[in-house]
DOKOL-375585 format. One record per atom (N, C-alpha, C): residue in one letter; x, y, z. Coordinates in steps of 0.2 Angstrom, whole numbers, plus 2048, in hexadecimal, padded with zeros to 3 digits. Example, Ala and Ser with C-alpha at 12.3 -4.5 7.8 and 13.67 -1.06 7.14 Angstrom:
2
A8427E4827A83E7EA827A8427F0827S8407F5823S8447FB824S840800827
END
This chain:
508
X80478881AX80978D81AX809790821X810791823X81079482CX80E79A82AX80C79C830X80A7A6832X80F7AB82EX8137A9831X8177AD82EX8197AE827X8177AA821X8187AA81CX8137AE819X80E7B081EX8067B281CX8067B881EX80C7BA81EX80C7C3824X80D7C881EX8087CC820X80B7D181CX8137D681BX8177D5821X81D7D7821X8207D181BX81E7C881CX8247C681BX8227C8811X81B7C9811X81B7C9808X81B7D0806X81E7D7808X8217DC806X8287DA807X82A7D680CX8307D680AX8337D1803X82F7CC805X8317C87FDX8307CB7F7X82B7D07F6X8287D47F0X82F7D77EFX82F7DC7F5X8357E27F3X83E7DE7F1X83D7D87F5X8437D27F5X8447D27ECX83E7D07EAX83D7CC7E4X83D7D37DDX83E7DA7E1X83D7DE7DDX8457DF7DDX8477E17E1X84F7E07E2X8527DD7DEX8517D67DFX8567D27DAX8527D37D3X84C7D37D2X84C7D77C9X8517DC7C7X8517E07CCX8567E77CAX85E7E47C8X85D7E17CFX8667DF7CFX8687DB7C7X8637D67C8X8647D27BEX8647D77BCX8607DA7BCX85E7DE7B5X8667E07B3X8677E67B8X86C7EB7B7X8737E57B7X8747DF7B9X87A7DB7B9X87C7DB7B1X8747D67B0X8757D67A8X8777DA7A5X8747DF7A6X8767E57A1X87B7E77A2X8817E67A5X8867E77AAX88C7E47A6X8897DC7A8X88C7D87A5X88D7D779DX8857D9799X8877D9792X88A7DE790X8877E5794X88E7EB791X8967E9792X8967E6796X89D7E579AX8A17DF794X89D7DB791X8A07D678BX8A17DA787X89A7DE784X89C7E177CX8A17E677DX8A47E8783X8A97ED784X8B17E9783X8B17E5789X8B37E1786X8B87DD780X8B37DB77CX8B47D6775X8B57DC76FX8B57E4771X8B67E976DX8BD7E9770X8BF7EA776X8C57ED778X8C87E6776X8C87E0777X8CB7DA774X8CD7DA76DX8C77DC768X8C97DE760X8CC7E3761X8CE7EA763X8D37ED761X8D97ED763X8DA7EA76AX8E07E576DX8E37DF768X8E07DB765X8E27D775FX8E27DA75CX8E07DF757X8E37E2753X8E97E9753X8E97E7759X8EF7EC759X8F77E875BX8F57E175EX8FA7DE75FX8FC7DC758X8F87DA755X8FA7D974CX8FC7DD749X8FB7E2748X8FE7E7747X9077E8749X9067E774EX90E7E874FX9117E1750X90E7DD750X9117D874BX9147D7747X90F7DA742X9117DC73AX9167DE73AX9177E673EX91B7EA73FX9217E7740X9237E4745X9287E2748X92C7DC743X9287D8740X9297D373AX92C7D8734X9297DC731X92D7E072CX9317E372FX9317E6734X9397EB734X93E7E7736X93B7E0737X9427DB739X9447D8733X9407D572DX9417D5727X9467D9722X9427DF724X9457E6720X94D7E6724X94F7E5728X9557E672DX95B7E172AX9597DA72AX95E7D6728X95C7D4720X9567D771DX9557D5718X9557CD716X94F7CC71BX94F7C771AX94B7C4720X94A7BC721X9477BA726X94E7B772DX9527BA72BX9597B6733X9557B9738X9537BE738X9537C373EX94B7C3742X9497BF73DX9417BF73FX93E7BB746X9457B3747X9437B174EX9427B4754X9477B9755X9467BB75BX9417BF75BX93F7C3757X9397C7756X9327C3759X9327BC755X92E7BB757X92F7B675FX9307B5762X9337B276AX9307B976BX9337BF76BX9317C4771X92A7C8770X9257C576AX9207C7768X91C7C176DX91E7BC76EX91D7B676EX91B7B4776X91F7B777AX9217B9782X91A7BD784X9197C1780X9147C7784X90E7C4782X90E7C477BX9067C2779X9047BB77CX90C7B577DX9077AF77EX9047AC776X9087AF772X9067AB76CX90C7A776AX9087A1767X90F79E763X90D7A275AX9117A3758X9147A7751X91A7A274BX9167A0746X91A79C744X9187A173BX91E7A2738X91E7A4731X9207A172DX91F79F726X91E79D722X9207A171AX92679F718X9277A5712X9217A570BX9247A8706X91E7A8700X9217A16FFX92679C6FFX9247976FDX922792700X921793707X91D78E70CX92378B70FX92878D710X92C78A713X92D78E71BX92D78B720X92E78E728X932793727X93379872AX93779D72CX93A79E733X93379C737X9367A1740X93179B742X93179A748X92A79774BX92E799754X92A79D756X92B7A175CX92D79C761X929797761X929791767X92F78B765X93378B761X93878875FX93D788762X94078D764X94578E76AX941791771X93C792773X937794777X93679077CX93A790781X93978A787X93578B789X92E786787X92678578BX922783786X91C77F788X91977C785X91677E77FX91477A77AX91077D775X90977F779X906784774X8FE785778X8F9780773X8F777D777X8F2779774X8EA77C771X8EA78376DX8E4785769X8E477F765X8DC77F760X8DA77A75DX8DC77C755X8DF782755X8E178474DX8E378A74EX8E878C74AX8EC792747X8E8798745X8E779D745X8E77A2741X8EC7A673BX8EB7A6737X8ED7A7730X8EC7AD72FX8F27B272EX8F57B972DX8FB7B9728X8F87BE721X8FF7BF71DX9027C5721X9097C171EX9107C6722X9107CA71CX9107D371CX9127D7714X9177D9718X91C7DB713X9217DF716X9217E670EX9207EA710X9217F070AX91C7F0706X9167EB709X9117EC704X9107E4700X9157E1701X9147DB6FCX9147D5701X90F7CF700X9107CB705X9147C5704X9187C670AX91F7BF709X91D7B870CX9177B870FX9177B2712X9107B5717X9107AE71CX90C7AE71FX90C7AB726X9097B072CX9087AD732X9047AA735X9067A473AX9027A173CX9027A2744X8FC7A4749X8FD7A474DX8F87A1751X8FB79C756X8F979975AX8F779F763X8F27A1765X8F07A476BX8EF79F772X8F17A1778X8F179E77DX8E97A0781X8E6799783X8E079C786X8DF7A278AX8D97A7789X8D87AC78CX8DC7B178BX8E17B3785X8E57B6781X8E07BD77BX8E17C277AX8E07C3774X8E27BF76CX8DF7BC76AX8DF7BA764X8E07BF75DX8E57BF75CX8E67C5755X8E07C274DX8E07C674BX8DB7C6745X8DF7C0741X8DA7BD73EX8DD7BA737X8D87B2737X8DA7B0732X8D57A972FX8D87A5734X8D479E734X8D6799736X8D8794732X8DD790734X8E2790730X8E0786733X8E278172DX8E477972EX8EB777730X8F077E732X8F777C733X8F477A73AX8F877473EX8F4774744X8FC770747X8F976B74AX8FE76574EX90576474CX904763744X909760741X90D764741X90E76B741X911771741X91876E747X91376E74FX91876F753X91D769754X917762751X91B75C754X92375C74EX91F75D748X92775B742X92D760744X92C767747X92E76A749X93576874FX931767753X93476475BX93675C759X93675A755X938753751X94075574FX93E75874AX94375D747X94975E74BX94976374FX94C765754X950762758X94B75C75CX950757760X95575375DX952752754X95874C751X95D75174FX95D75874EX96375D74DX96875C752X96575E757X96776075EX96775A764X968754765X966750769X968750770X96E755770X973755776X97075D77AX96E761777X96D76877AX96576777DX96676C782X95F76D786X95A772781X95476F782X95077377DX95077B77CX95477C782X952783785X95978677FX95F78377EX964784779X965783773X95E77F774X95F77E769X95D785767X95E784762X95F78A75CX959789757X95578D755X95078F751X95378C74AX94F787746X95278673EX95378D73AX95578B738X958792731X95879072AX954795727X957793721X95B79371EX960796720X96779771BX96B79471FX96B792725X96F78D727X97779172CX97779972AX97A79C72CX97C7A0734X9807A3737X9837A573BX9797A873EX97A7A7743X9707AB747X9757B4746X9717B7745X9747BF745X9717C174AX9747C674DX9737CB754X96A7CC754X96A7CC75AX9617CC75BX95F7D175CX95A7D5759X9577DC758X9557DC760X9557E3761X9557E8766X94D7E5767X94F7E4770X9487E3774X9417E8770X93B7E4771X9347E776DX9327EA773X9317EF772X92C7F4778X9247F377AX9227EC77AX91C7EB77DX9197E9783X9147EC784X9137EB78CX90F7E778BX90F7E0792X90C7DE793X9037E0794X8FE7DC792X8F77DE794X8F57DA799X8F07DB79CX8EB7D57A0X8E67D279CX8E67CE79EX8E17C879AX8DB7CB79AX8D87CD795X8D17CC796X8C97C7798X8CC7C0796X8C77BB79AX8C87BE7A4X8CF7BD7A5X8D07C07ABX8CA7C77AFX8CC7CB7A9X8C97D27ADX8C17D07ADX8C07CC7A8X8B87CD7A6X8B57C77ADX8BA7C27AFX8B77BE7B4X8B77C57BBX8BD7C77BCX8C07CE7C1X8B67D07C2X8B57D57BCX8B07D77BCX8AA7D37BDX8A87CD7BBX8A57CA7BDX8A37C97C6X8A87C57C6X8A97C57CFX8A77CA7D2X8AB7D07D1X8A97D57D5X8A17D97D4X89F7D67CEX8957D97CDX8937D47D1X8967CE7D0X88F7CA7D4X8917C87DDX8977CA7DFX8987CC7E8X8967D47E7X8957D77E4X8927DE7E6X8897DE7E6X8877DA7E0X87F7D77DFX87E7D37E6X8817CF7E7X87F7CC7F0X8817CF7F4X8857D67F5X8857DA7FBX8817E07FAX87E7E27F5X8797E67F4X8737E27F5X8707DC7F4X86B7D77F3X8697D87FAX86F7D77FFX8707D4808X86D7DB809X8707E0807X86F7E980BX8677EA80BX8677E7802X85E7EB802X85A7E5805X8597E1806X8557DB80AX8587DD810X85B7DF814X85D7E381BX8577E981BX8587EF817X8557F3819X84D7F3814X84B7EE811X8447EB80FX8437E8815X8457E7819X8437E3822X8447E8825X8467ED827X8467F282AX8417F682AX8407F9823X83B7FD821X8357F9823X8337F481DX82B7F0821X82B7EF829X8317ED82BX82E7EE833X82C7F4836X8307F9833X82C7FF836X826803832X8287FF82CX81E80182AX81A7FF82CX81B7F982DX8147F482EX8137F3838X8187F883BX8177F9842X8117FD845X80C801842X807803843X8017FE840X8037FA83CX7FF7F483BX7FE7EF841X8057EE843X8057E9849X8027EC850X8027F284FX8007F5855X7F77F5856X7F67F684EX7EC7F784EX7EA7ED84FX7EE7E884DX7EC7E184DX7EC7E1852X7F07E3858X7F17E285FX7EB7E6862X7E87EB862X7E57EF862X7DE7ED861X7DC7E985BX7D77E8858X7D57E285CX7DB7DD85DX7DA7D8862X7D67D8868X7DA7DF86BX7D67E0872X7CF7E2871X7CF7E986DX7C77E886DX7C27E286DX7C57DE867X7BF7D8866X7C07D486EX7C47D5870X7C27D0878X7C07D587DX7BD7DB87BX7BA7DF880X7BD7E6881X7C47E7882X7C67EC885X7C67F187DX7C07F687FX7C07FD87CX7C480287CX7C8802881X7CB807884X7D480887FX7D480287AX7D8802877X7DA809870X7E080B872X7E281086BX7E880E869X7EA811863X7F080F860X7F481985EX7F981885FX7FC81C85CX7F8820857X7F9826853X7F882884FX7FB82F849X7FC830845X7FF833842X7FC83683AX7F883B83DX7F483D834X7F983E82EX7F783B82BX7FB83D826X7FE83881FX7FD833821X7FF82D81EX7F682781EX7F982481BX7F281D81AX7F181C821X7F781A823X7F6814829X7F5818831X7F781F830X7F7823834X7EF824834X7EA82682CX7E482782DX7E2821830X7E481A82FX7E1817830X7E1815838X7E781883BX7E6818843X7E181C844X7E2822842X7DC827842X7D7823845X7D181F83FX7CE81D83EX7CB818844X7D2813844X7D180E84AX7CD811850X7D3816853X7D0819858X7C981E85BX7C7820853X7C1823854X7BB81C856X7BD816851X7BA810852X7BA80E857X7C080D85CX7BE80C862X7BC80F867X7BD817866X7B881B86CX7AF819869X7AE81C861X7A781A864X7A5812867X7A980E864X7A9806867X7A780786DX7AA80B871X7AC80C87AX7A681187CX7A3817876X79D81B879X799816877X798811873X79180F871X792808878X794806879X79880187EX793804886X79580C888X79381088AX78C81188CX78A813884X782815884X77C80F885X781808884X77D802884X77C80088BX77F80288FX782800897X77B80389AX77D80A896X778811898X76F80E897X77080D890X76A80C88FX766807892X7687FF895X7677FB899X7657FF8A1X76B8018A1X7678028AAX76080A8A9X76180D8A4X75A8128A3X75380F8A3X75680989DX74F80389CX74D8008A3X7527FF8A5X7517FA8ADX74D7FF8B1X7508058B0X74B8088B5X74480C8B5X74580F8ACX73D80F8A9X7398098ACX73C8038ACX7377FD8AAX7347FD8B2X73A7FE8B8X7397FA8BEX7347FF8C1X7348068C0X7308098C4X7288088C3X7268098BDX71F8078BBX71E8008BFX7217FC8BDX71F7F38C0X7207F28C7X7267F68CBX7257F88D0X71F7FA8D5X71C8018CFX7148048D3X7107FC8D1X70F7FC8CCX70D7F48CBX70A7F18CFX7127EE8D1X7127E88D7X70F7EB8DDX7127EF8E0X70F7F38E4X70A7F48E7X7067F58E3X6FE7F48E1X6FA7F18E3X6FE7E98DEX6FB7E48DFX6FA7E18E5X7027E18E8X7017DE8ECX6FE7E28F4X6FC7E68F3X6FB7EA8F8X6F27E98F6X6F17E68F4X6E97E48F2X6E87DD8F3X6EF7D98F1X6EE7D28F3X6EF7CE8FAX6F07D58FEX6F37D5907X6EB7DB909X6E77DC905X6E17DF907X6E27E690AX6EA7E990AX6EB7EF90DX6E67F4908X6E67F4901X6E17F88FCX6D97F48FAX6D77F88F9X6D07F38F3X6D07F58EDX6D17F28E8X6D27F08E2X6CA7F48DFX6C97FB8E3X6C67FE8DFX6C68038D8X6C18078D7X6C480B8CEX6CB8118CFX6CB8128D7X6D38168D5X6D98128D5X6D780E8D9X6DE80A8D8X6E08068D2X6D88038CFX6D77FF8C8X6DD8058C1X6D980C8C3X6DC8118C1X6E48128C0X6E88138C6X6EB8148C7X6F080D8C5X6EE8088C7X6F28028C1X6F28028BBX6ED8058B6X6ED8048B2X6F280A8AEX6F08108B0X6F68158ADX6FD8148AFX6FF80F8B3X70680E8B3X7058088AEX7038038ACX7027FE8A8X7038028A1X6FF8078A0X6FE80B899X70580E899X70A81189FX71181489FX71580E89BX71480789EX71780589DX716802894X711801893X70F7FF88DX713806889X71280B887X714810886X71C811883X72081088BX72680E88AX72A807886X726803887X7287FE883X7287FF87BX72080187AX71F802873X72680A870X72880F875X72D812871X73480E870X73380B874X73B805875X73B80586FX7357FF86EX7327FC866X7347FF861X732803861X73180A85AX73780C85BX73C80C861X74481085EX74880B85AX74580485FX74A7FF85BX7497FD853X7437FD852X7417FE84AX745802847X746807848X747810844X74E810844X75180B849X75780C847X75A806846X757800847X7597FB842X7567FB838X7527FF839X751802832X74D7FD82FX7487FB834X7427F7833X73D7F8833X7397FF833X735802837X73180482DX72C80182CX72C803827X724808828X72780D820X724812821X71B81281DX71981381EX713815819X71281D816X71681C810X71782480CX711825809X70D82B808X70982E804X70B835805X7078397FFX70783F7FEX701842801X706847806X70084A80BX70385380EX6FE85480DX6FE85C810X70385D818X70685C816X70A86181CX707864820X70786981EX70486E823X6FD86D827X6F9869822X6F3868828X6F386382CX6F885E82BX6FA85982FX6FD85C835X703860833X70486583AX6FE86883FX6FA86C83AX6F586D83FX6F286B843X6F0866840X6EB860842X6EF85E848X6F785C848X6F985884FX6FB85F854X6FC865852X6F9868856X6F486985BX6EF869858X6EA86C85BX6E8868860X6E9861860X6E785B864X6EA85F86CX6EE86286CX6F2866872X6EE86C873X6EA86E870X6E7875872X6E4876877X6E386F87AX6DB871881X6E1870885X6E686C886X6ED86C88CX6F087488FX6EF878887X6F387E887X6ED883889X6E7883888X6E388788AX6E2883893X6E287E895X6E387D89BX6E888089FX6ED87F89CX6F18838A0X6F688C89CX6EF88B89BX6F0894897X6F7895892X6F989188FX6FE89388AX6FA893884X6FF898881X6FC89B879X6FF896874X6FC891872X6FF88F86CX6FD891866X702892861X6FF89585BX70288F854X6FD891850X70188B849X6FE890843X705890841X706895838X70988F833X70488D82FX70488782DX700889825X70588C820X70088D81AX6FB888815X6FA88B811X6F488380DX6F5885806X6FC887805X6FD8897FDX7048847FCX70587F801X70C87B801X70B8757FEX7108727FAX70F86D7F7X70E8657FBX70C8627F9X70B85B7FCX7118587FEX713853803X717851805X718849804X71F845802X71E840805X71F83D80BX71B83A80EX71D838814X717834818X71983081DX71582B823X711830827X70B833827X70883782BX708838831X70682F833X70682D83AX70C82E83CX71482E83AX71982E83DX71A83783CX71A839838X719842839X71584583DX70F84083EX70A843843X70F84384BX71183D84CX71583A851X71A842853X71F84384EX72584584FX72184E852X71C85084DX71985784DX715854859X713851859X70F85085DX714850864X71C84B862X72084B867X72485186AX724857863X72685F866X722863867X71E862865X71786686AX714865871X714860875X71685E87BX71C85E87EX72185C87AX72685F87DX726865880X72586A87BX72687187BX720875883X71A871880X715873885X71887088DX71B86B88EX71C869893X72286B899X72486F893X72B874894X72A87A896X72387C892X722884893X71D88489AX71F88A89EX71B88D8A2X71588E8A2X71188F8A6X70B8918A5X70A8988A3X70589989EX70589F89AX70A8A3897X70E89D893X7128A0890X71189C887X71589C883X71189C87BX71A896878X715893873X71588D870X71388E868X71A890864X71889385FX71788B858X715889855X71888484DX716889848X71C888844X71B88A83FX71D886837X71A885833X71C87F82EX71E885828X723884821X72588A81CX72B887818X728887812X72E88680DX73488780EX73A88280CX74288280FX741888808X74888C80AX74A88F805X74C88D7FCX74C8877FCX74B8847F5X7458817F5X74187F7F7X73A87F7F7X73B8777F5X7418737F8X74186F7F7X73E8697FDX73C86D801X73C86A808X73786F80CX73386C812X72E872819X73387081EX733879821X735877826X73187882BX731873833X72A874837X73087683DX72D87B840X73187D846X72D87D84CX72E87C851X72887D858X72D87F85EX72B88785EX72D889865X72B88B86AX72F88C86EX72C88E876X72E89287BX72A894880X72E899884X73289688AX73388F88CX73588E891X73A88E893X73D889897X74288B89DX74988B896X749887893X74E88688DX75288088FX75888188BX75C87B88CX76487D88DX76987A892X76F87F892X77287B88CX77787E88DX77F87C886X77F877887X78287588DX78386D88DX77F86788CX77786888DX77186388DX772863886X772869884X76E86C87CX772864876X778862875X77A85C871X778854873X77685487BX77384D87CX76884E87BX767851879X76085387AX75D84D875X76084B870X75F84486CX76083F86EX76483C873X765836875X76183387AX76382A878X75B82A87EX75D829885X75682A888X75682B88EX75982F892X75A83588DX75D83A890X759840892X75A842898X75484989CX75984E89EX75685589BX75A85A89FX75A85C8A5X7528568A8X7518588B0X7538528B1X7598548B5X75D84C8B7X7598488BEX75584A8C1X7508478C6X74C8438C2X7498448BBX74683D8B6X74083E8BCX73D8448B8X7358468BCX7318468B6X72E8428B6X7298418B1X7238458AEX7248498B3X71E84F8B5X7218538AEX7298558AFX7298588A9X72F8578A4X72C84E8A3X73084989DX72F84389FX72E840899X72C83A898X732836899X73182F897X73982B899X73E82C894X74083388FX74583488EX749830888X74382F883X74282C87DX73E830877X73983787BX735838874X73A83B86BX73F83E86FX74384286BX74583E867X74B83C869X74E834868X749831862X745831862X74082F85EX73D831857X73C83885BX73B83E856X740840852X74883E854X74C84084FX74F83B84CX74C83484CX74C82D849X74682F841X74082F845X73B830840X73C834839X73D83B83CX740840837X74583E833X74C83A835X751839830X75083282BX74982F830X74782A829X74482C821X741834825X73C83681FX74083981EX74883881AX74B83D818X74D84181BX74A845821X74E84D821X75184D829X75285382DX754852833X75285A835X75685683EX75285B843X75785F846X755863849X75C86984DX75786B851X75A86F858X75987485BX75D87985FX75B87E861X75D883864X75B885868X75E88986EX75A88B874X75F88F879X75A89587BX75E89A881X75B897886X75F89488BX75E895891X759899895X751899898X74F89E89AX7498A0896X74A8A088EX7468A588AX74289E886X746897885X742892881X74589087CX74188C87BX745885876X74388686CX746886868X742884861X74587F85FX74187785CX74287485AX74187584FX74887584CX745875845X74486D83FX73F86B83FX73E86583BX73E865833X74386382FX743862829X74085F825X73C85F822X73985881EX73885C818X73E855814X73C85880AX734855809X733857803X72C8587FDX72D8517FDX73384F7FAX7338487F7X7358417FAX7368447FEX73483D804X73B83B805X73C834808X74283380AX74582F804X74E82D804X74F82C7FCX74C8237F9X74B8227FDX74781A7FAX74381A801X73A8177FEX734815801X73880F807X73581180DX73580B812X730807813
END
């Protein structure tokens, strides 16, 4: 099947195509069947009003001469309009009139006669026989076996009377044999149009109107799909470039409609594409440079030992090895980010006290804060319910804000935790704050990403490589809840940690 046949424009078009010409049939038919039954109605009162004055015309021409003299011309001028041959018949079966008998023009070749009594005053004198011309109204009455023989013994008849006259000058038989009597006054009828005629007219003209209506709406069914399906062609085009690399791609937009959201959508797709694209660049060259400075001192070291410049004594031993340990350190958060957010990282859930766990990884910080005189305090009650969750990773997250905090505050300043039932009592909430320098407006929504430092110098003294948080707000949202914080400038940071009772919504 070519491309083309596979496109979305060209199978809206065929669809709404193939809907079209349903409509058109539909309504032709129905067009066309009312158009007959109308019609074959106006045709049956047509015949029967041509009959009728037929009838008419035959008895007042009877009642006039009293008798049948006067009847031929009657019928010649009924004969002329309607396109009928008319031929009567008295009560004894003997011919009276036959229209076509002096009627210069062929006989009509119908397959049989229609049979009508002639009544004059009520009584009937005989009978008609009338032959119709294709596509003619046909007047009411039986069909009749008077057929061929009619015309031919007729016109046999006629030439052995008359052999010398043009057929246009013979004279109608008679039956009295007598003088032809003056000819009744011209019949007042108008000619009609054929109705097979009108009905092909109308034909014709539905179905050149159904093929110029057909051609309009498959015109403007291409019109429309192409301009609906132009914001399609624009995100294909679009969506092409992406996948070959270029992020930077957007498409028009317009809210409001499907395809409008769905540019919406596209374009949001391709900016995070383009920030994660970003972050990945980002995050590469922070790892390259977490990794090089340690390995660097490292090297350094070593080979400064292996050119005899040092001796491989316990400070230097020392000193290798806590960049060795930095380095180990950072790899293993790498480790542990890339679990947590590949959603590999599995948990070991039990039911455990909260708030002593808090404690507990507090305190661990208390000789750091009495060395450097800050006040740490912990309000952690022992009437709280048990909690689901991984100890060792809550110990983690409580351990990486309390350091934080302490490594932020000044010396002799205070370092509050506090743990306490969420206002539904559905969830604790553990808070840890501090008096230090704070955080501005602008750090304050990158403070979770990794490797991100408010102290852009990436001084170790006070921050680690710029992963603990990044971690801490991984951790947290695996056991269910989440973290926020807030902070002035100057006066100090609080960090607030959510963790429901009931663990996170399915066991890792």
């Amino acid at each position: 099947m070519p491309s083309w046949a596979r496109s979305l424009q060209f199978r809206l078009t065929l669809g709404f195509t193939l809907i079209l010409a349903g409509a058109l049939l539909s309504v032709s038919a129905f067009a066309y069947a009312t158009t007959e039954q109308k019609i074959e109605s106006f045709s049956e009162e047509i015949s029967l009003a041509r009959a009728e004055r037929l009838d008419q015309v035959v008895s007042d021409s009877y009642n006039e001469f009293e008798g049948w003299d006067g009847v031929q011309d009657a019928l010649e001028q009924v004969s002329r309009l309607y396109d009928w041959r008319i031929v009567i018949e008295d009560e004894g079966g003997l011919i009276v009139g036959d229209s076509h008998s002096a009627f210069n023009r062929n006989p009509v070749l119908s397959p049989y006669f229609l049979r009508r009594p002639v009544v004059v005053g009520g009584i009937q004198m005989g009978n008609f026989f009338i032959e119709t011309g294709e596509g003619f109204v046909a007047p009411p009455g039986d069909r009749s076996a008077f057929i061929r023989e009619l015309g031919i013994r007729e016109l046999e008849r006629n030439q052995s009377v008359q052999p010398d006259k043009p057929r246009d000058q013979q004279a109608p038989p008679r039956r009295n044999g007598g003088d032809r009597p003056p000819p009744p006054p011209e019949i007042d009828l108008a000619t009609e149009p054929q109705l097979s005629e009108l009905a092909s007219s109308f034909n014709r003209s539905l179905l050149w109107s159904g093929i110029a209506a057909a051609a309009a709406g498959i015109g403007m069914v291409t019109f429309t799909t192409r301009r609906a399906l132009a914001p399609v062609h624009q995100l294909s085009v679009a969506a092409a470039g992406v996948a070959q690399g270029d992020l930077s791609q957007r498409v028009e937009a317009s809210p409001g409609s499907e395809l409008g959201d769905l540019s919406i959508a596209f374009n949001d797709m391709a900016s995070a594409l383009e920030d994660a694209e970003a972050e990945r660049r980002r995050l590469v060259a922070d790892i390259a440079h977490e990794l090089r400075s340690p390995l660097t001192n490292i090297q350094g070291y070593l080979e400064a030992i292996k050119d005899g410049v040092l001796e491989a004594d316990d400070k230097t031993i020392d000193t290798i090895y806590s960049q060795t340990k930095h380095l180990g350190a950072l790899v293993e958060d790498l480790r542990l980010l890339a679990l947590v957010e590949a959603g590999s990282l599995r948990l070991e859930l039990i039911d455990a006290d909260l708030a002593d766990l808090v404690r507990g990884a507090t305190e661990a910080f208390r000789p750091r804060a009495v060395d450097r005189e800050i006040t740490l305090d912990v309000d952690a009650p022992d009437n709280m319910p048990d909690a689901r969750l991984d100890p060792t990773r809550i110990r983690q997250v409580v351990s990486n804000l309390v350091e934080n905090a302490i490594t932020h505050t000044p010396d002799g300043g205070r370092v509050t935790v506090n743990v306490e039932p969420s206002a539904h009592d559905d969830a604790a909430n553990v808070t840890v704050s501090d008096t230090g320098t704070g955080i501005s407006a602008d750090d304050l929504p990158h403070v979770f990403d990794r490797f991100y430092r408010v102290d852009p110098s990436r001084n170790r003294v006070t921050g680690g490589a710029g992963l603990g948080l990044t971690i801490v707000k991984r951790l947290v949202e695996v056991h269910g809840g989440r973290i926020g914080v807030s902070s002035v400038p100057g006066s100090g940071t609080t960090f607030t940690v959510r963790i429901p009772f009931s663990g996170p919504m399915s066991d890792a």
